[in-house]
C-alpha positions, 0 to 999 in steps of 0.5 A: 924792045920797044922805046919811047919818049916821055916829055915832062916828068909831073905825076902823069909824066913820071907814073907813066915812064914808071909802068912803062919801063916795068912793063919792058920798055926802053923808056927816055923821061924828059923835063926841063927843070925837075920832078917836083920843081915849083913850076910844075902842076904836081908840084903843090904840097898836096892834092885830094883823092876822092871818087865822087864825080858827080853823075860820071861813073868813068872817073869815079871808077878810075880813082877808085882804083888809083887809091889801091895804086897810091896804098900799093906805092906807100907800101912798096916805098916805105913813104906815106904818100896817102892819108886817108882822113875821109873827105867832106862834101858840103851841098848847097842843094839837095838834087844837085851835084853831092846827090849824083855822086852819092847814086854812082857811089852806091851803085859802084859799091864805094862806101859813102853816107848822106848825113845831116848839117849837123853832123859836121861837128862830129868831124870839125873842131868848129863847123856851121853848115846852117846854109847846106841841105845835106853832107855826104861823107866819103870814108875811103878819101883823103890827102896826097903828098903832091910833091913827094909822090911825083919825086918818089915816082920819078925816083922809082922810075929811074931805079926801073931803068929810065933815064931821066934827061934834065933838059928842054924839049921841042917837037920835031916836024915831019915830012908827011905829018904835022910832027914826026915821031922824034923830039928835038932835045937841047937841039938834038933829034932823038927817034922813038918808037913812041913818042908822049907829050905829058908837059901839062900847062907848057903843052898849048905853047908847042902845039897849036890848037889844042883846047886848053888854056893855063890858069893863075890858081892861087893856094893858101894854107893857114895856121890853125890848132892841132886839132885841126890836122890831119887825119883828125880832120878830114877833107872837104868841098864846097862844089857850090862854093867852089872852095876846097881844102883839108886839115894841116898835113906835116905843118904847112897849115890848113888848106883853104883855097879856092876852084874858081878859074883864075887869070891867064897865066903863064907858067915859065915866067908868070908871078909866084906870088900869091894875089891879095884877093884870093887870100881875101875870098878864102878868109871869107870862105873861113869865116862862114863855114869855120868861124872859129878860123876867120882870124887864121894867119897864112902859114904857107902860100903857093902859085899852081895853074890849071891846064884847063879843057872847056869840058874838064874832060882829059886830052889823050889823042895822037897828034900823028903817027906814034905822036901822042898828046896827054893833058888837060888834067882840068885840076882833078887829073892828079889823084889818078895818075897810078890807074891812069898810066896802066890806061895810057900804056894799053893804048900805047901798046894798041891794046885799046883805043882811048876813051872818044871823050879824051880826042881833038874835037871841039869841047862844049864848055861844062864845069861838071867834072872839075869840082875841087881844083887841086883834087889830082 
């Protein structure tokens, strides 16, 4: 039987174990805190799933098939994970980034429309879109459950045979390599045949090098009326604007928040609050496209962070021998974790070799890919 190490129980973390251990593994999930803790990436309240990517097909393709992961999860757990209320692309210009989405949907055969400006009031209690060339409605989209998906897919992992251990890992150095196929834990060195390094914004700190930074990105929800909820309101992005969100899930409020890049941050130990500027900017955001909204009171806040490439293009290399590096989610990894984890078992077990887009090479800085920070 074949084993392997996976540091860090987020959602790719905890979806690999999960397929890894049901495809006949000897599987060891390791995180420091626990699935679902506050720190984590996967941690926020939820993530959009969407599979618009602009003019990449590659990742339009993936989501796609991760939604009929997220549905065959639900299903098999009994746990509405997904809510497919559709999602709302707001575009600012009419040949820009909504319109390359719109030809590799059309050519892939995954259901989307151009509509008019107008047309938002039919899916918004209150819109203005006087300032945007067109809409493009994405009917197959919606909302994750971020935080009860990664613990449903931690506990379903434990339930396949994996053995969770609560405690923090460090890589092993190697006589002939830069690491060794061991991880040291809790000043224990454990061997495996593979080992998967899945710790999201805690990866830079332990290898040197890699092209990622961690940004500080705060999230607001506000309180809003019930017709603003959940799937009666879809979601919604504004690539130009960079702002995004979807309408009260479980009453946490109406997600409005923003993609800019926040500061460097530090997840361990960084602040947990929520800056006064960033609640500003998204009352700004409400007061233009949702006027009715602008006086909305915060419900609900929270701190996440970016693990950030120049290119937003993911990390999945071998650092050395059965040493593998999984990152740089670039804040639209999420939404892909079911279809994500099959991939990255096929390379595990040499079936394929990953995508050259994914390597240790030198990334040219892009923002085509990472379009609505918390999207998965």
């Amino acid at each position: 039987m074949k084993s392997v190490i996976v540091v860090g129980a987020g959602i790719w973390g905890s979806s690999l174990a999960l397929r890894l251990a049901e495809s006949g593994w000897q599987v060891t999930l390791v995180e420091q805190h626990a699935p679902g803790n506050v720190r984590q990436s996967s941690a926020g309240e939820t993530r959009l799933l969407r599979c618009a990517h602009g003019a990449d097909d590659w990742y339009a393709r993936l989501a796609r098939q991760a939604r009929d992961g997220w549905r065959r999860l639900g299903e098999r757990t009994g746990v509405e994970l997904y809510q497919e209320a559709g999602m709302m692309w707001f575009a600012g210009t009419p040949d820009g980034w909504e319109h390359a989405s719109a030809q590799v949907l059309n050519d892939l055969g995954i259901p989307c429309e151009v509509l008019d400006p107008a047309d938002g009031r039919r899916f918004f209690p209150d819109f203005r879109g006087d300032d945007l060339s067109f809409l493009l409605w994405e009917p197959n989209a919606g909302v994750i459950r971020a935080r009860r998906a990664t613990q449903v897919t931690a506990d379903l992992a434990r339930a396949a045979g994996v053995r969770l251990v609560r405690a923090r890992a460090v890589p092993v150095a190697g006589d002939a390599a830069p690491y060794a196929c061991a991880v040291e834990i809790d000043g224990e060195v454990r061997h495996a045949d593979r080992v998967v390094w899945a710790c999201g914004a805690w990866l830079p700190a332990l290898f040197d090098g890699l092209p990622i930074t961690v940004t500080k990105q705060d999230t607001l929800h506000f309180a809003v009326p019930a017709a603003w909820s959940v799937p009666e309101t879809p979601a919604w992005v504004d690539h130009g604007a960079s702002a995004y969100g979807h309408g009260d899930v479980d009453g946490v409020g109406m997600k409005a928040t923003s993609d800019a890049e926040g500061r460097p941050y530090e997840p361990e130990h960084g602040s947990r609050a929520v800056d006064a500027e960033s609640v500003e900017q998204a009352r700004a955001y409400l007061r233009r496209r949702f006027p009715s909204l602008a006086a909305a009171p915060v419900l609900f806040s929270q701190v996440c962070q970016y693990a950030l490439t120049p290119d937003a293009e993911w990390l999945l290399a071998e650092a050395a021998p059965g040493v593998w590096l999984l990152g740089g989610d670039s804040g639209h990894g999420f939404k892909h974790a079911p279809a994500l984890a099959g991939y990255v078992a096929e390379v595990l077990d040499g079936e394929r070799a990953p995508e050259p887009r994914f390597g240790l090479h030198e990334r040219t800085p892009s923002r085509g890919l990472r379009t609505s920070g918390r999207v998965g």
